[in-house]
C-alpha atoms as one frame of an Amber mdcrd trajectory, in Angstrom:
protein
  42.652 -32.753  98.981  40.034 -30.818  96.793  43.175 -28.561  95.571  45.142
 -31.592  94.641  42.196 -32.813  92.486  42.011 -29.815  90.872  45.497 -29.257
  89.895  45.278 -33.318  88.558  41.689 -32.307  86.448  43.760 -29.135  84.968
  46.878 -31.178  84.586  44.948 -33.878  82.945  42.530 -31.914  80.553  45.748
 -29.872  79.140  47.611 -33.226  77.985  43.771 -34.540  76.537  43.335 -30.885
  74.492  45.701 -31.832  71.828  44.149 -35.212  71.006  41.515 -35.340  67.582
  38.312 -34.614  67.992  35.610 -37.438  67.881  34.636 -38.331  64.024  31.640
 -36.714  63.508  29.138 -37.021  60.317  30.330 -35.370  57.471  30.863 -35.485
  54.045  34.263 -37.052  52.768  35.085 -33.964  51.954  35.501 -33.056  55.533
  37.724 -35.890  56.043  39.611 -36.097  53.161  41.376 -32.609  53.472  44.797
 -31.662  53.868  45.631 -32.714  57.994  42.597 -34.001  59.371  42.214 -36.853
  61.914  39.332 -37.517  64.036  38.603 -40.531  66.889  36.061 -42.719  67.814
  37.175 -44.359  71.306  41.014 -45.565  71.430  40.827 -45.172  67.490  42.714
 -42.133  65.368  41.536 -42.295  62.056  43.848 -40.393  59.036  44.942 -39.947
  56.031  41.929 -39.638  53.921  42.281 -39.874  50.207  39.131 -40.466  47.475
  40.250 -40.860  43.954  36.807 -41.543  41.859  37.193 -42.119  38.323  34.181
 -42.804  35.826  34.074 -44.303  31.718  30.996 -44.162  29.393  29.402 -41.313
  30.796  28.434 -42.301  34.147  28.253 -39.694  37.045  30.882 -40.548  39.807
  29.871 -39.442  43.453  32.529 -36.695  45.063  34.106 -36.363  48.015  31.097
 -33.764  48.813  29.133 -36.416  48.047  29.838 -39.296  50.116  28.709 -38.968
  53.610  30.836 -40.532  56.195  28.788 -41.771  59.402  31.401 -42.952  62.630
  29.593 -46.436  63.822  29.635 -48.288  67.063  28.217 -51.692  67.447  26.675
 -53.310  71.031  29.768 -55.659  70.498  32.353 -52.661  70.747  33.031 -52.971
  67.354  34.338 -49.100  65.382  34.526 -48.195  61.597  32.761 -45.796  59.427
  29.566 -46.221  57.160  29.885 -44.225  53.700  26.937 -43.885  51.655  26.761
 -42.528  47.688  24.899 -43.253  45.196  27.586 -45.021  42.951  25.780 -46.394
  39.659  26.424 -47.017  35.971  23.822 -47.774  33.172  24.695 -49.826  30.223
  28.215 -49.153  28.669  29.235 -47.193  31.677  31.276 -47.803  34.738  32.354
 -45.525  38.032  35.257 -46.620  40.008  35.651 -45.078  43.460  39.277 -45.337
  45.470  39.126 -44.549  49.506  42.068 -45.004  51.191  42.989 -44.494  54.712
  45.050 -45.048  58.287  43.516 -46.182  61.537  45.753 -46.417  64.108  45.275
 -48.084  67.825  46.164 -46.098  70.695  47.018 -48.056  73.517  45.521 -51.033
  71.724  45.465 -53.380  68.691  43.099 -54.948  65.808  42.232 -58.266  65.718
  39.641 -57.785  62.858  38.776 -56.157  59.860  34.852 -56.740  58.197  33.534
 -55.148  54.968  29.605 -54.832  54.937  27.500 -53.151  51.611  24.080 -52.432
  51.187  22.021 -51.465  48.578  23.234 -52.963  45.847  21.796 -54.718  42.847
  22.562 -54.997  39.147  20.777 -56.602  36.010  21.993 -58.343  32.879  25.551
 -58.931  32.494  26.560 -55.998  34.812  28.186 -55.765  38.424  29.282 -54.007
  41.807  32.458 -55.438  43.447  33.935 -53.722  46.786  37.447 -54.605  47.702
  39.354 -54.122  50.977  42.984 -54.083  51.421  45.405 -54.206  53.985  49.524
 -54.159  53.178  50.480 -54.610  56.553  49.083 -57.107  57.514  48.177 -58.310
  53.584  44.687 -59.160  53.577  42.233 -58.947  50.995  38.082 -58.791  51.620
  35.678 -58.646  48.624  31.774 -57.978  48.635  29.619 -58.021  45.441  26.604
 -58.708  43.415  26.680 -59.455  39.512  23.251 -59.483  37.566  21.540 -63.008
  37.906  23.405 -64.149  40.972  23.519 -64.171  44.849  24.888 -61.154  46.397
  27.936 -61.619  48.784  27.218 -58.657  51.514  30.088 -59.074  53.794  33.250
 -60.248  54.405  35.271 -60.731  56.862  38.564 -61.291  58.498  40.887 -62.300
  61.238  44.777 -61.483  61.819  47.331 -61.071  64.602  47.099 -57.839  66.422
  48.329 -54.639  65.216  48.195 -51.813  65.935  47.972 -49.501  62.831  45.504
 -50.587  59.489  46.321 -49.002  55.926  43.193 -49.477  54.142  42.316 -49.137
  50.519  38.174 -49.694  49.222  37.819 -50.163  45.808  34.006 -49.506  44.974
  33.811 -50.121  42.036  30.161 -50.712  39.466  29.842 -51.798  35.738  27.026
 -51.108  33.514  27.497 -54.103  31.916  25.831 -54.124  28.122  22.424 -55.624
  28.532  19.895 -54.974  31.611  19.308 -51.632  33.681  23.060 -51.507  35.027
  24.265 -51.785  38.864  24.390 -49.923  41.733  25.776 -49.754  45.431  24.633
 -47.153  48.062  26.455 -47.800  51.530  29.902 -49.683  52.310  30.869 -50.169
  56.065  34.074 -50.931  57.612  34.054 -52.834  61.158  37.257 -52.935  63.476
  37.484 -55.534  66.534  40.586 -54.131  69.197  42.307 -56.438  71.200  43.061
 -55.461  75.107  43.713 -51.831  75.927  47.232 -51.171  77.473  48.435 -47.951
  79.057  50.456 -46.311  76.595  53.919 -44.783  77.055  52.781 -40.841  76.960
  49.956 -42.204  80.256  52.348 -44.216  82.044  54.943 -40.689  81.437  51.372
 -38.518  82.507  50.897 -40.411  85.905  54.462 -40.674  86.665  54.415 -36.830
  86.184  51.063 -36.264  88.391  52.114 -38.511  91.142  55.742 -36.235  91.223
  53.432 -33.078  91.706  51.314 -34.514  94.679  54.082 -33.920  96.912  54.731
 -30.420  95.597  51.131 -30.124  96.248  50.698 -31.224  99.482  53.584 -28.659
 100.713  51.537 -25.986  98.960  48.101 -26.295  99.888  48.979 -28.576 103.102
  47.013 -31.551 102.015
């Protein structure tokens, strides 16, 4: 019986080898180049691409400079947490683009919520984050302009799926009177709907159980 275990542990850690390795904390660089993937839980995350862009001036954060942190919440809930300094003074404005895939192995999302932090501006100037989905369209937006109530989050609720194609505008104007704006973390929260075997497991077992047999012969188990 110990010999059959052991042949189902090899069998088992040679199909798991070729999955992504967990998401880790890195800079956006890490995640934006040519190939990568990473995971946190039944999630594959892909498909990186920042495109920052900047008028008047004003200093745009890099991919080197955004650092991505994987986050978990007690509720189960997965995303990422990406932190810059994105600013603009008066008569400036930076404009950030990060785009995306997570995909739901086995499972499906029932949510999508935009959280930022940090963020103020003065005068007539503003921050504004938007979140997009084409498939399934959905829109979030998160915000502060200079002399009004900050919106921090958004959220919302769809059908499940099983694959997200996200886009995150960050963008922040200067404005032409006050101190300018500024934003210095944006989160992205997923919610996954019931886990299901998928068909390269149910294919994995089918094969294992077909070897016990062989197995048995061999070692006389």
């Amino acid at each position: 019986m110990k010999k059959t275990l052991l042949l189902m542990t090899f069998v088992l850690g040679a199909s798991y080898s070729a999955l992504a390795s967990p998401c880790a904390v890195d800079p956006l660089a890490v995640y934006d180049a040519t190939g990568f993937s990473c995971t946190i839980g039944d999630i594959t995350f892909s498909d990186f691409q920042y495109t920052p862009t900047s008028t008047g001036g004003a200093v745009v954060p890099t991919d080197a400079g955004v650092e991505v942190t994987p986050t978990t919440t007690m509720s189960g809930d997965s995303g990422f947490d990406f932190a810059a300094g994105w600013s603009a003074g008066p008569g400036s404005a930076v404009d950030s683009l990060i785009q995306y895939t997570a995909t739901c192995n086995g499972c499906d999302f029932t949510d999508l919520s935009l959280i930022i932090a940090g963020a103020n501006a003065s005068g007539n100037s503003f921050v504004n984050v938007a979140e997009t989905t084409p498939d399934p369209v959905e829109s979030l937006g998160a915000g502060v302009a200079g002399g009004g109530s900050p919106v921090l989050s958004d959220s919302v609720t769809f059908g499940p799926v099983a694959t997200l194609q996200l886009s995150k505008d960050i963008h922040v104007n200067g404005g032409s009177t006050g101190f300018g704006a500024q934003v210095s973390e944006v989160t992205n929260l997923f919610s996954q709907g019931s886990t299901v075997p998928e068909p390269s497991s149910l294919i994995l077992c089918t094969g294992l159980l077909a070897l016990l047999p062989i197995a048995r012969r061999k070692f006389g188990v």
